[in-house]
N, C-alpha and C positions, 0 to 999 in steps of 0.2 A: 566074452560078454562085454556087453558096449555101457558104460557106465554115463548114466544123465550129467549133461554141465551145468555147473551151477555158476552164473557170470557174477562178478562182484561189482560192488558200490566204488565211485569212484567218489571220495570226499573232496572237498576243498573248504578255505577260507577266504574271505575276503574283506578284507584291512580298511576303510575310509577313515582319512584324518584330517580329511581338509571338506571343509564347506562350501559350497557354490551360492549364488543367489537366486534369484526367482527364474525360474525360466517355464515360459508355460507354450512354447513348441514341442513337438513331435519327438523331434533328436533333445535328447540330453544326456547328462552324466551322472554320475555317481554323485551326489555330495547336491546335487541341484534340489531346489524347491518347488514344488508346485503350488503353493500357498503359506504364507506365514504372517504375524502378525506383532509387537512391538517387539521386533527381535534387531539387531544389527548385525555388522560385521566388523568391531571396533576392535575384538580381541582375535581376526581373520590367521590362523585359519581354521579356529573354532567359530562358535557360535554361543553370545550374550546376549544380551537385552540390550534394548533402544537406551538411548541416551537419557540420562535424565537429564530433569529440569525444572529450575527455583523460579518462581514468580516474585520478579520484579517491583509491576507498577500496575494493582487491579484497574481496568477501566468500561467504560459501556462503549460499545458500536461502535470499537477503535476499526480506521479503515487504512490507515498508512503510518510506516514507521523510516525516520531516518537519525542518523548519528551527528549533531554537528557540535561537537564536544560532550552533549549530553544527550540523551535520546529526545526526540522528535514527535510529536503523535498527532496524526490527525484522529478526531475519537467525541462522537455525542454531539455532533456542532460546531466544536472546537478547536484550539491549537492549545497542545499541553508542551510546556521547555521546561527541561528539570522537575518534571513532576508537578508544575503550574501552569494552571491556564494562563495563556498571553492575549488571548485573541478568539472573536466569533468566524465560524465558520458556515457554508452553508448550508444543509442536511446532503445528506445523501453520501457514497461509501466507495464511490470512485475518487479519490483522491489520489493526486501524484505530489511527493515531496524531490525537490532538487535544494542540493547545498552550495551554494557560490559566497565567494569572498569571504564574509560575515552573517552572510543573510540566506535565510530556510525560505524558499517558495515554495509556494502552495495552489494550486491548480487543480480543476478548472476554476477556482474562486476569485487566482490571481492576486494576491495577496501576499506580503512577505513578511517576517519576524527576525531583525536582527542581533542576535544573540551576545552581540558587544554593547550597543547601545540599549537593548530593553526596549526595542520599536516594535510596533505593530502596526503598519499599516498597507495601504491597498498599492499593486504596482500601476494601475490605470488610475488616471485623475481625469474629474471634468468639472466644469463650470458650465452654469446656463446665466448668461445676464438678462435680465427682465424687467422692466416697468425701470428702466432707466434712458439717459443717453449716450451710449459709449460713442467717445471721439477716437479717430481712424487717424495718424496721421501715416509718413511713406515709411516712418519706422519704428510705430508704437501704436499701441492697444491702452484707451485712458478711461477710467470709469471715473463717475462720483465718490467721494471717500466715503458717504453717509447715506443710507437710503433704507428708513425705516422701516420695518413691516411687522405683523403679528402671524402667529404662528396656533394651531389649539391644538389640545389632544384630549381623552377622557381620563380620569382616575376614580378612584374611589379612595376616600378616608373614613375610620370610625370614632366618634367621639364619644365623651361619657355624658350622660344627661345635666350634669350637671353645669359644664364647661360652657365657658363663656368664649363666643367667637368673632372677631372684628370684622363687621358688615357693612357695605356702603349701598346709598341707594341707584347712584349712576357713577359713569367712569365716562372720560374723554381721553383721546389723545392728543397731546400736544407734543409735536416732535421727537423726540428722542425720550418722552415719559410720559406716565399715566396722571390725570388729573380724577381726584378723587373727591364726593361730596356725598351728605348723608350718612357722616359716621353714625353706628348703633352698634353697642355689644349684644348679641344675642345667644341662647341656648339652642343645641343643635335642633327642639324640637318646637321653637321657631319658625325656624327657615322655611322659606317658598322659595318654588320656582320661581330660577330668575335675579337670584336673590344674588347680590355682589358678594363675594368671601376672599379675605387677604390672610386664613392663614394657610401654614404650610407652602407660603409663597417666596419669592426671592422681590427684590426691586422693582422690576419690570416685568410683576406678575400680576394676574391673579384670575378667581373661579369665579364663573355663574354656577349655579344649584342647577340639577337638573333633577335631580328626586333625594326623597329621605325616606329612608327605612327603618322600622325603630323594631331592636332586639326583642328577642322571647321572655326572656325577663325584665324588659323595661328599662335597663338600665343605659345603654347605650344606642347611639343611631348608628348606621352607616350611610352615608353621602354623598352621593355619585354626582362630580362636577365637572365642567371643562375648564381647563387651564389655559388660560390666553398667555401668549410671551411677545414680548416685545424686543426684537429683536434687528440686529444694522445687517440686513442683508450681504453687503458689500464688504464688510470687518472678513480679512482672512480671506477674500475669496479668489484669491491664487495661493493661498500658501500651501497647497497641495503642488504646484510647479517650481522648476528649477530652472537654473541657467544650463544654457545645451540640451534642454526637452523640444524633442521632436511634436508639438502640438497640430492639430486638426483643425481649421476654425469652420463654423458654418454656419448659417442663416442671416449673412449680410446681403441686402439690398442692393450692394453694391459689390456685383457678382467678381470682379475681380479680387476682392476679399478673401471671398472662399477659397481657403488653396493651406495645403501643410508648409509648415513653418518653424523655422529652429530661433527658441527665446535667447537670446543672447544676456540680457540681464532683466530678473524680476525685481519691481517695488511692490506695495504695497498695493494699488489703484493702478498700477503702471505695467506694461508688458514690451519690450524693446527686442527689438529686430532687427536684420539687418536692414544699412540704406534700401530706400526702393523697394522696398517687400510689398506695401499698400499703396493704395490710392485715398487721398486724404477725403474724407466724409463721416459724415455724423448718422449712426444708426438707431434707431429706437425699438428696431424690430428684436425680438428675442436672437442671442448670440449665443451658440456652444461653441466652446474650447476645450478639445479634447488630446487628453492623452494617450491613445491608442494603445493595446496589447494583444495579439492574437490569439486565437480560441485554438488553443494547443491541444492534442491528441495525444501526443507524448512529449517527455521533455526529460534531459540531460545538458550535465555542465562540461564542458572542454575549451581549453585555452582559454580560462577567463572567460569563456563568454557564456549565457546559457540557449542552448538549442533546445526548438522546438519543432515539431510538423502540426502543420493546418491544410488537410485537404491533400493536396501536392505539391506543397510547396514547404520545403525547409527556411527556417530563420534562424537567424543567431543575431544574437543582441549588441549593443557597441560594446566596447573593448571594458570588462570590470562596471558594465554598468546593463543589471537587468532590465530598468525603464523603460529603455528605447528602442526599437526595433526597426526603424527608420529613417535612421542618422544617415544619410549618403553626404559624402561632402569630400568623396577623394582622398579619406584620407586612412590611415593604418588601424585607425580606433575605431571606424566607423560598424554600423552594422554591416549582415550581408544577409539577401537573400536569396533562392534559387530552383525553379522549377524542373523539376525530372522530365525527362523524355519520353517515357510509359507513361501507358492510363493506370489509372487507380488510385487512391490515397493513401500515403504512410500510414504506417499502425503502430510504427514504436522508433524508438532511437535509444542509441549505448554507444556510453564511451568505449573504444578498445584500443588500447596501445595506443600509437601516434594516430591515430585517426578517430571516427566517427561510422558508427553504421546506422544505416534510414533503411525500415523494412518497409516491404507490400506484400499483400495476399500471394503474391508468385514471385516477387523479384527481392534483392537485397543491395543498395550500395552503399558505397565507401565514401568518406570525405575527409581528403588532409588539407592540408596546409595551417596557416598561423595568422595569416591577413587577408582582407575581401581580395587582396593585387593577386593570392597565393592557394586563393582555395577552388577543391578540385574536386567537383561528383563524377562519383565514375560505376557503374555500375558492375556487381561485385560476383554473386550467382542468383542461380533460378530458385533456392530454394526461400519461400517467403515463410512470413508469420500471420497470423487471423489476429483481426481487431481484439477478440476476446481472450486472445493468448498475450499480450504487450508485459503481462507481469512475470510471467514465464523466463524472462532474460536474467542469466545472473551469471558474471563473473569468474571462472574456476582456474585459479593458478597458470595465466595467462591465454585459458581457452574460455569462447562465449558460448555456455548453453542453452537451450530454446526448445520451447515445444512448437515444431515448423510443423508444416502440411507433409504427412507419413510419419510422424513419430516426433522423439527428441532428437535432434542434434547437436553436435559440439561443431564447434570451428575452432579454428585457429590459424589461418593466413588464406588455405588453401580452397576446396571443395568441403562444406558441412558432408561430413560423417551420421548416420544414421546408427543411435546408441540403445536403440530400445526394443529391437527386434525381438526378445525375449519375453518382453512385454505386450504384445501389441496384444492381446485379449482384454487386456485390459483400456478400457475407452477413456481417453485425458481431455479433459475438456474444461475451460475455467482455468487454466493452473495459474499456480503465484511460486517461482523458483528464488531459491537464496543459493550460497555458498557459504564455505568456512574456509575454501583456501583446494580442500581435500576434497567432500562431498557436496551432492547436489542436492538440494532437499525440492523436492517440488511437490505441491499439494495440490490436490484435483479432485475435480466432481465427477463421481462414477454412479453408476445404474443402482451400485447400491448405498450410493453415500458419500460422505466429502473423504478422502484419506490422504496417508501421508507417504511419499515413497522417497526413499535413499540410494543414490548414483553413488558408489565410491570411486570416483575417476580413474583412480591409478589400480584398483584391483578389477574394475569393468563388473561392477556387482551390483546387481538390487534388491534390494528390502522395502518392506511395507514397516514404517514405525511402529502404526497402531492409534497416532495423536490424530483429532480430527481437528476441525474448525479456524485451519492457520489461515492469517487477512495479510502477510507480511514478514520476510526474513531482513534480516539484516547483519554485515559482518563488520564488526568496528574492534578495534585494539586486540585485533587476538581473538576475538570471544563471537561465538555465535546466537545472534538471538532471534526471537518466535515472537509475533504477534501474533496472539488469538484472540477469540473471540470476547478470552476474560481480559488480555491485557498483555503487557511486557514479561516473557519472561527467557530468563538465559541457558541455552545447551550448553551442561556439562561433559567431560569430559568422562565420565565411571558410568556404569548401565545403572539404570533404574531399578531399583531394587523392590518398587513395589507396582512396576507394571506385570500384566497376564499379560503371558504369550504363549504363539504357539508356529509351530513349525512341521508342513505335510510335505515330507519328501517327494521326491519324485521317485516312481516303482524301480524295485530293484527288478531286472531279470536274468541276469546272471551271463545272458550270453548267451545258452546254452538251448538247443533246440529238442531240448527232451527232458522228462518227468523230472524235477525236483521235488527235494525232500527239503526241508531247512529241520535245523536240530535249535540252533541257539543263536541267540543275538546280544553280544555283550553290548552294551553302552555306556561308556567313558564318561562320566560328569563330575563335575566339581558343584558339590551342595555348600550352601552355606544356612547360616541361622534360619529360622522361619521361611525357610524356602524347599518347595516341591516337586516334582516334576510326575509326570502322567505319560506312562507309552501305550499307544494303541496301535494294531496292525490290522491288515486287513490284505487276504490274497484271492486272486484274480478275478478281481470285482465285485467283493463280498461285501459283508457287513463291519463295521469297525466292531473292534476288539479289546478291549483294558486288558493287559497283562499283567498293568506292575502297577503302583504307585508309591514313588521313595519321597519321605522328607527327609531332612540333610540338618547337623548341624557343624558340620565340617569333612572338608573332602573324601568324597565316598567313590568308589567303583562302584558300578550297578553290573549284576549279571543276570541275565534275564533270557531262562529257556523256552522256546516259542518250539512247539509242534504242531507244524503245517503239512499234511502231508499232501502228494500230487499236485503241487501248483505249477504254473509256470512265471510268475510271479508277486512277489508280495510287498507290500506298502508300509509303511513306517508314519505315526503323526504323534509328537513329541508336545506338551503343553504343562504350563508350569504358571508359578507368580514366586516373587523375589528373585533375589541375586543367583546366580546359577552359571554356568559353563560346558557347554556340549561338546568334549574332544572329538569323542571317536565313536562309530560305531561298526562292528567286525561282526557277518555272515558268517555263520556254517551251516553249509548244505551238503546231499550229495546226489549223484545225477546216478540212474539206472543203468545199466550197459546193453 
């Protein structure tokens, strides 16, 4: 008699203790992610939370951050040094900071702030002479030392009704001061239009009334006047130039005039040149004297000098001196400037190692050398960067990475590497990248929202942090820091202990081309205090599932039996808040025979 067989289950296990990062292609591995959210890979080859991190320096509409002994901020208008405003800035949230010698430039505004001296002012200077007659000689520019004029603006003040205020009934000018007649003290409610008013005025001031307004309870006016000044046109009007400024002159009559020129020495009413530079005559037409700076797209400091692109064409400044950008004179301090051989305009510039790299939309090149006799563009490869990617550049333990046209990539001497393959579901657009030496942080505007993603270089891993709203990284002393949208603050080095996160594997299938069973799923975690964790599965494209939910207040195993029966595979998504640690997580299933 023929006895029925009865075939047996073939069990197995299987062991993950190592994490992957995000990978949202077709092929993947064990331990990869399909999705996750303020998690890292700090404790690799587990899995914790994203970095925290302390707030610094709160501020409004900060748009740029850099380090030059202290931190940098462009932010609401302004330039903030050490946590003080230095300086007006002007609206708007493209801003680029570069750090040379002493001094933090600031662009497109142009502008610098020297941080040993406590300066703030503009790197372009101009003058316009007017309503005088500048004398021409073959190697000097002379004005009048005195040349009076008035100036107005409107204000308002409020007075109390009772307040007595010093009124005239006309005013003359006579030279260099005001002649005053028809003294009367008067009360603010008084006043007529028209009416002379010297207070709240300086010397060579003072208001006409142009209306009064009297409070809801009587008591006070407010008094809207215009402020006349009197003031020397001429007082100070180079002292925005220097000896060895490349200046611009223009609207001389006497057209050989017009032409750029290097000041050899400033006075006062005086501007010296070399012999022979003019032709000697007397102007009276309106003269601008300009100190020129070009409308930079990006800008980077190397060898003393600072570089920028305008259009297609690279500049660099003379030797330790950002001012000037037009200094040709032969010599080793001079500026340099140099036009590319392709169409298109730069879109960004970085320093790297002994040289310089100028991107465009499709191309990249290099620039060494140390002086205009010695410097050399050379065009480097095909992969470019997008105008709206230039922030994207940062730095990583001798390699430069970028979000170029197809992805990010790294360099490092040879052909850029393509690092994001993994990624590419994900649309990068807008990004702003930093470093810490190790990771990439780069933040980007996605279809659904602004977020944060982390390159671990040397492990080839990515994460989503989970932080939104970054305007700006920055690596100074060791330490890494974040500008957002609230302000300065610094990456720590310990996870986050009160960020949510969460982490969706990517499907287990075992390999195996027939009926599994799963039985159990142990999961490895270290809980701490006030901390959570949530496991949910789901198999072969089903509904998500809550199986378990452990809180922790010291390190726990979690053992967690899941019965699934006939799947061919099943999905795992982990979420949690606090401090926490994902080791491992070990299958058991077994296949039919």
């Amino acid at each position: 008699m023929r006895l029925p067989v009865f075939r047996g289950e073939k069990r197995y296990r299987r062991h993950m203790v190592t994490f992957g990062g995000l990978n949202l292609m077709q092929s993947f591995s064990d331990g990869e992610m399909r999705d996750c959210s303020g998690i890292s890979h700090i404790s690799f080859p587990a899995l914790t939370q994203r970095q925290k991190s302390a707030s610094l320096f709160p501020c409004e509409k900060p748009s740029a951050l850099i380090f030059a002994g202290k931190e940098c901020i462009a932010a609401s208008g302004a330039l903030y040094y050490d946590r003080k405003k230095v300086g007006e800035l002007s609206e708007g949230t493209d801003k680029q900071l570069a750090y040379m010698g002493s001094k933090v430039l600031v662009f497109p505004d142009k502008v610098y702030y020297d941080v040993k001296e406590k300066k703030f002012g503009s790197l372009q200077a101009e003058c316009v002479i007017s309503g005088v007659e500048v004398s021409f000689t073959q190697n000097a520019i002379t004005v009048p030392s005195a040349n009076y004029v008035t100036t107005s603006k409107v204000e308002q003040h409020t007075f109390s009704q009772n307040e007595l205020l010093t009124t005239y009934t006309s005013v003359t000018q006579q030279s260099d001061k005001f002649i005053f007649s028809g003294f009367k003290f008067k009360k603010p409610g008084e006043l007529l239009v028209d009416t002379i008013l010297c207070e709240k005025c300086a010397a060579n001031q003072y208001r006409t009334v142009m209306s009064i307004e009297e409070s809801a309870d009587l008591k006070s006016y407010t008094v809207t006047s215009k402020l006349i000044t009197l003031e020397n046109s001429m007082k100070n009007i180079f002292s925005e130039f220097r000896a060895n400024d490349v200046v611009e002159i223009s609207g001389c009559q006497a057209n050989a005039n017009n032409k750029t020129a290097t000041i050899e020495e400033r006075g006062l009413a005086t501007l010296t040149f070399a012999e022979g530079t003019f032709s000697e005559a007397k102007e009276t037409a309106d003269i601008t004297i300009k100190r020129k700076i070009p409308d930079f797209t990006s800008v980077c400091s190397y060898e003393n000098r600072l570089w920028g692109c305008e259009g297609n064409t690279i500049y660099a400044s003379a030797l330790g001196d950002p001012f000037n950008f037009f200094r040709y004179r032969q010599l080793s301090t001079d500026s340099f400037s140099v036009e590319s051989s392709t169409s298109g305009d730069f879109t960004a510039c970085v320093t790297y190692g002994n040289c310089c790299l100028f991107f465009k939309e499709n191309a990249c090149y290099k620039l060494y050398g140390n002086r205009p006799a010695n410097f050399q563009l050379t065009e480097s490869f095909g992969s470019g960067l997008a105008k709206t990617e230039r922030r994207s550049i940062a730095s990583v333990n001798g390699k430069i990475l970028y979000n170029g046209n197809g992805g990010v990539f790294v360099f490092y001497g040879g052909i850029p590497q393509c690092v994001s393959q993994k990624i590419e579901g994900i649309t990068l657009k807008d990004t702003i990248g930093g470093s810490d030496g190790k990771r990439y942080y780069l933040s980007t505007q996605t279809e659904s929202g602004r977020i944060e993603l982390v390159y671990d270089t040397e492990l080839g891993l990515w994460s989503k942090s989970g932080v939104k709203d970054v305007v700006a990284y920055e690596y100074y002393g060791g330490t890494m820091y974040r500008l957002t949208s609230e302000g300065v603050e610094e990456i720590l080095a310990e996870p986050d202990e009160n960020a949510q996160w969460s982490v969706t594997l990517c499907p287990f299938d075992e390999n195996y081309y027939k009926t599994k069973n799963y039985s159990r799923i142990h999961i490895c975690a270290q809980l701490f205090n006030d901390s959570w964790i949530c496991v949910e599965v789901k198999s072969d494209n089903g509904q998500w599932r809550t199986v378990s939910t452990q809180y922790g207040n010291e390190k726990s195993y979690i053992n967690i039996p899941v019965i699934i029966k006939n799947c061919h595979n099943i999905e795992i998504r982990l979420s949690g808040k606090g401090k926490s640690i994902i080791e491992s997580i070990t299958r058991e299933f077994c296949v039919k025979g």
